[in-house]
SERO-4910 file (N, C-alpha, C, O; in steps of 0.05 Angstrom, whole numbers):
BEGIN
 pado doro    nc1    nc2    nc3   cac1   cac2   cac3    cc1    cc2    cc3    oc1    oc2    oc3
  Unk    A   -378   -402    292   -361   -405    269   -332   -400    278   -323   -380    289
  Unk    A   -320   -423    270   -279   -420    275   -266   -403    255   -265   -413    233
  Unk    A   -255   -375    260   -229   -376    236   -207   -389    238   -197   -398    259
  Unk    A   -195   -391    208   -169   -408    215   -150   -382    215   -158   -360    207
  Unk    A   -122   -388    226    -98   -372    230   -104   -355    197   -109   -331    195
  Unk    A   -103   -372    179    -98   -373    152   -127   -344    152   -115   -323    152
  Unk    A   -150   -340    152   -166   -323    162   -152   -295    167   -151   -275    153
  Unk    A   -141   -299    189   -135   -273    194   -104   -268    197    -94   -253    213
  Unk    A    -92   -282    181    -53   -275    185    -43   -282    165    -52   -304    158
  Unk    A    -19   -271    144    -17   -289    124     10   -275    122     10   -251    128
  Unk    A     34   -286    115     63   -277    101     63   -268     82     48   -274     63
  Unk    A     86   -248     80     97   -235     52    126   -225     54    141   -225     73
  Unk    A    129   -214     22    163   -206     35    160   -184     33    140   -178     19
  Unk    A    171   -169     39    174   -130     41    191   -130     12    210   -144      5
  Unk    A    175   -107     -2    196    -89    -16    205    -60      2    224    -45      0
  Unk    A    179    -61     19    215    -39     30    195    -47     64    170    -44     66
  Unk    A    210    -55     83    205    -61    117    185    -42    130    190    -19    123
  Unk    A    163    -43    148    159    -27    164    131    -31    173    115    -46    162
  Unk    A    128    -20    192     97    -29    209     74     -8    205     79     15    211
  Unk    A     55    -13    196     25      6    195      7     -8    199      7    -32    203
  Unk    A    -15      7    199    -49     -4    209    -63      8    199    -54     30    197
  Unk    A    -88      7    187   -105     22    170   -132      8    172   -138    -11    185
  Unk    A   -147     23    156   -167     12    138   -157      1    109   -143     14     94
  Unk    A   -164    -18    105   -160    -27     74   -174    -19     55   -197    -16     61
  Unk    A   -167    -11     26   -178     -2      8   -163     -9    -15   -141     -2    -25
  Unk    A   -187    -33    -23   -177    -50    -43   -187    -50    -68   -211    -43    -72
  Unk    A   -175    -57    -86   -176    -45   -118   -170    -75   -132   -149    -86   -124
  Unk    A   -185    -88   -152   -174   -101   -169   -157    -98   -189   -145   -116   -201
  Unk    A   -155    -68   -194   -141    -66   -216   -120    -42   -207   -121    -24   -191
  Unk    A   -104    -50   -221    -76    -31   -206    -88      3   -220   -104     11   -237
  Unk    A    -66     19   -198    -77     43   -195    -43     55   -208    -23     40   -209
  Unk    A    -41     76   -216    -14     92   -228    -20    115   -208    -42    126   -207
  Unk    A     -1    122   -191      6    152   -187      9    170   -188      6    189   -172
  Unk    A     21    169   -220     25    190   -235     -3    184   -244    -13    162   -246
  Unk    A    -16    212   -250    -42    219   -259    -64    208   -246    -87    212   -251
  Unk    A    -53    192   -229    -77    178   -209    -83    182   -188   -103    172   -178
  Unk    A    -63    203   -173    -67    209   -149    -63    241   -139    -44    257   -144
  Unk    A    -72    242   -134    -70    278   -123    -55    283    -85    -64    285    -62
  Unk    A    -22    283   -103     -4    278    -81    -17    300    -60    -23    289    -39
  Unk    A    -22    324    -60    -38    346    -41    -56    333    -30    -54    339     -6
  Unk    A    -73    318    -33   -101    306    -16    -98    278    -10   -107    268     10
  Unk    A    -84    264    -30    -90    231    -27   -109    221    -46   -107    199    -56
  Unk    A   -127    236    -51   -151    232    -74   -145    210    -97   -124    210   -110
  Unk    A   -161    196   -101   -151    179   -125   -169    196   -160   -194    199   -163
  Unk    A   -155    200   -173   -168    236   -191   -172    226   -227   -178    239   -247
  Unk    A   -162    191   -223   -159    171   -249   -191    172   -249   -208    165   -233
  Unk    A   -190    186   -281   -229    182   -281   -233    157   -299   -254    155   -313
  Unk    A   -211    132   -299   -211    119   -309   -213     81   -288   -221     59   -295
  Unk    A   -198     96   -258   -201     80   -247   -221     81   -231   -231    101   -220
  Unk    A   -232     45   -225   -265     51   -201   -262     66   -171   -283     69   -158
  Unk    A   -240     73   -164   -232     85   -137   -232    113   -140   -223    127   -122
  Unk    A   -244    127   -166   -243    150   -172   -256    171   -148   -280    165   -142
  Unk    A   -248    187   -138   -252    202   -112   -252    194    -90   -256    208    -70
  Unk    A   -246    172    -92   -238    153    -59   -203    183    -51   -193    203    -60
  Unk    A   -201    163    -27   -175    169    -15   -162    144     -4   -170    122      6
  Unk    A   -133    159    -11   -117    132      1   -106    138     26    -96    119     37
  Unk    A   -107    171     43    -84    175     57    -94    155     89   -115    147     98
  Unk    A    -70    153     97    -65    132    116    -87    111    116   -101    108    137
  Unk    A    -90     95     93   -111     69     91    -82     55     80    -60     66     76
  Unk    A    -89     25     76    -66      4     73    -91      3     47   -115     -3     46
  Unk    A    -65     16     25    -76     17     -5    -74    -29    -12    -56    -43     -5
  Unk    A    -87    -34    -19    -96    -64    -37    -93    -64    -59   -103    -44    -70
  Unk    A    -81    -83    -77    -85    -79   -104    -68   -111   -120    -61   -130   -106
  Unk    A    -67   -109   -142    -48   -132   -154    -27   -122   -161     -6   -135   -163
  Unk    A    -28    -92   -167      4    -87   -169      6    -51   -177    -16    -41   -179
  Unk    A     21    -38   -179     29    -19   -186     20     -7   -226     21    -27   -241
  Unk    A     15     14   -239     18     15   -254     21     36   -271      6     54   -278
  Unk    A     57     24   -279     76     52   -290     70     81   -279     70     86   -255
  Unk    A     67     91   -289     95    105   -299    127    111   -280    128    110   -256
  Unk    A    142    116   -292    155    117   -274    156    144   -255    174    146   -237
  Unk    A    142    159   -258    140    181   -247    121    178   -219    115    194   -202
  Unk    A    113    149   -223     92    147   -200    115    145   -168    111    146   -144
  Unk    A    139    140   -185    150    148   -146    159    169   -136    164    172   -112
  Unk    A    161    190   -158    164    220   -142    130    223   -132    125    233   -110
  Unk    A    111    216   -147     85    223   -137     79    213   -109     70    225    -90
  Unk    A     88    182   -111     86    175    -81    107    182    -60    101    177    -37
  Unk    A    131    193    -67    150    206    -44    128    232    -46    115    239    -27
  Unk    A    127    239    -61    114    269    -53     94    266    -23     95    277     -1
  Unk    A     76    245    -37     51    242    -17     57    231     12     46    237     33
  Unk    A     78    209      6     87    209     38    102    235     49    101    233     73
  Unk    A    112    251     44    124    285     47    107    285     63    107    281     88
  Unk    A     82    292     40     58    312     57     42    297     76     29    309     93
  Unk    A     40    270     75     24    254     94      1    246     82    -14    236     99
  Unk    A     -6    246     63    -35    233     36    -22    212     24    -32    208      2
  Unk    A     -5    198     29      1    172     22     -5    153     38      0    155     62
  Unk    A    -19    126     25    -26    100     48     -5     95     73     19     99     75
  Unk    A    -14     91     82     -3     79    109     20     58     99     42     51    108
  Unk    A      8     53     82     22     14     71      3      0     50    -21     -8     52
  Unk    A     23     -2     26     15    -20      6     20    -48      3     44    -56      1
  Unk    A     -6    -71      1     -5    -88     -5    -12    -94    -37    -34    -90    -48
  Unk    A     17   -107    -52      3   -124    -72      9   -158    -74     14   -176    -59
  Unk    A      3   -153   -107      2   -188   -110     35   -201   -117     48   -221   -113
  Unk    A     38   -166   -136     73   -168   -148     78   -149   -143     65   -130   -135
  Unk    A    119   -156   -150    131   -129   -138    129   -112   -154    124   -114   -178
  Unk    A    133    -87   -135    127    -66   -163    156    -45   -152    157    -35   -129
  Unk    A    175    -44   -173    200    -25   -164    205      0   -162    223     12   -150
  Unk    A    174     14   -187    168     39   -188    160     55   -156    168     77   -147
  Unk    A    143     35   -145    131     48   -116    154     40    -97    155     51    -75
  Unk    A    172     21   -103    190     10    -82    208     40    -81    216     49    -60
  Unk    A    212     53   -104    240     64   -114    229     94    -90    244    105    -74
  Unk    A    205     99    -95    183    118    -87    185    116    -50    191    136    -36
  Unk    A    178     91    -39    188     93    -18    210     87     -2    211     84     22
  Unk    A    231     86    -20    258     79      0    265    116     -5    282    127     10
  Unk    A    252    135    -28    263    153    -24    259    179    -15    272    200    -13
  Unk    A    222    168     -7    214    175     22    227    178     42    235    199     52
  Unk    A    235    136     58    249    141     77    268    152     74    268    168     93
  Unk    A    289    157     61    318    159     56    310    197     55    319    204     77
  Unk    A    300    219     43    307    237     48    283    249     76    286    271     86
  Unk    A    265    234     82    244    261     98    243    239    123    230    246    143
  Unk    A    258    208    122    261    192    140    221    184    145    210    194    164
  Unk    A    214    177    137    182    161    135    190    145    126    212    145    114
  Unk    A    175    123    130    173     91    124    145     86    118    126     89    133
  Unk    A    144     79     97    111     68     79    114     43     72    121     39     49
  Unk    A    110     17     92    123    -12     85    105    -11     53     85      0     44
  Unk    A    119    -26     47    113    -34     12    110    -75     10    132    -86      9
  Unk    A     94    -87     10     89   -116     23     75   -131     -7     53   -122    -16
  Unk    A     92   -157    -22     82   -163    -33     65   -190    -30     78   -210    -36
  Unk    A     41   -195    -22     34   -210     -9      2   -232    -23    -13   -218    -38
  Unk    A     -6   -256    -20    -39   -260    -22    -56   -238    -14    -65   -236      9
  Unk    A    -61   -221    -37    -85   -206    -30   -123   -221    -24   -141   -216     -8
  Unk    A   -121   -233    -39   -146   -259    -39   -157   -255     -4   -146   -259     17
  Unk    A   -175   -249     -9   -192   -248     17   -203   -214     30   -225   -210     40
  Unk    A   -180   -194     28   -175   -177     44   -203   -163     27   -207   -168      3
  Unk    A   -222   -142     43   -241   -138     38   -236   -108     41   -217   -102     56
  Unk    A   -255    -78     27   -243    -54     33   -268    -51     57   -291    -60     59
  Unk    A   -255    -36     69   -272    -21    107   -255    -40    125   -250    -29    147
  Unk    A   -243    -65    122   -236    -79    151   -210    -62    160   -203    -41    150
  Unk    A   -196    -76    184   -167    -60    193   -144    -76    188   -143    -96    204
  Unk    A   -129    -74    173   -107    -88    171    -77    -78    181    -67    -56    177
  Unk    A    -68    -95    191    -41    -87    206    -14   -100    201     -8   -121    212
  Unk    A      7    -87    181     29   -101    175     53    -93    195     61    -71    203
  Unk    A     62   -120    202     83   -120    209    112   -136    206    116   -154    189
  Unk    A    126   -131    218    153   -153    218    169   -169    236    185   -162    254
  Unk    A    161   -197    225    165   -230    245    191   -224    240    200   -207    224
  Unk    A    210   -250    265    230   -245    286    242   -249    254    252   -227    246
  Unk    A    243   -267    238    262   -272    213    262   -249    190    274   -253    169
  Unk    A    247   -223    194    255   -203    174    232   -202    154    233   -191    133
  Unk    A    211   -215    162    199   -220    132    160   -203    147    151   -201    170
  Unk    A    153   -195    126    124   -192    139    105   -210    144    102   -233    138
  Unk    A     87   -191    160     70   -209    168     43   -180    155     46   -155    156
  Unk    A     17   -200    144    -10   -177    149    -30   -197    163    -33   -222    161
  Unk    A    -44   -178    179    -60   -184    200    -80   -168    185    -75   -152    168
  Unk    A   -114   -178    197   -134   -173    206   -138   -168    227   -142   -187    241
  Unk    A   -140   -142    240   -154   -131    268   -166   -128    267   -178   -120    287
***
């Protein structure tokens, strides 16, 4: 059996730049921060969402998008602080709440949590996925 490029490589644009590798852990339905995540562990603690007791820390979180509150980007600067935040989020749309969350990560504790809005369609949770950034600025996610 052939894969095509299209298989295992696909473009997106960054809401905020940067390179990670993980395990994927993917969600159909967007996940909130606020009250959804337990910035101390990574834990996902929403007894409302199906990822309920999973973890996100250093996995390349999946999803279609972010959802509200706006408090979900101190939750996610928090978690990149402590290191229980994904490696790197892929969605379907942008989301400005988690964007706002990690530029102010990088900007005060200097971490980078690329933020990639990209075709999620395909990406499966357990494989390894690896984002990075082509010579023109823009991302790239891989399958390893």
């Amino acid at each position: 059996m052939t894969r095509t490029l299209e298989a295992l490589e696909r473009s997106g644009t960054f809401q905020l730049a940067g390179e990670a590798e993980g395990e994927a852990l993917v969600f159909s339905q967007p996940l909130s921060f606020w009250g959804g995540i337990d910035a101390e562990t990574g834990d996902i603690i929403d007894h409302s969402h199906p990822g309920l007791g999973q973890n996100v820390a250093g996995k390349i979180l999946v999803m279609p998008s972010g959802r509200g509150s706006s408090s979900s980007s101190s939750v996610l600067a928090e978690a990149i602080r402590r290191g229980t935040a994904p490696a790197g989020i892929l969605m379907e749309r942008p989301d400005p709440i988690l964007a706002v969350g990690a530029i102010v990560a990088e900007f005060l504790y200097d971490i980078r949590m690329p933020l990639v809005v990209c075709d999620i369609a395909g990406i499966v949770s357990g494989e390894r996925v690896a984002i990075g950034v082509r010579e023109d600025g823009g991302a790239v996610v891989r399958k390893v």
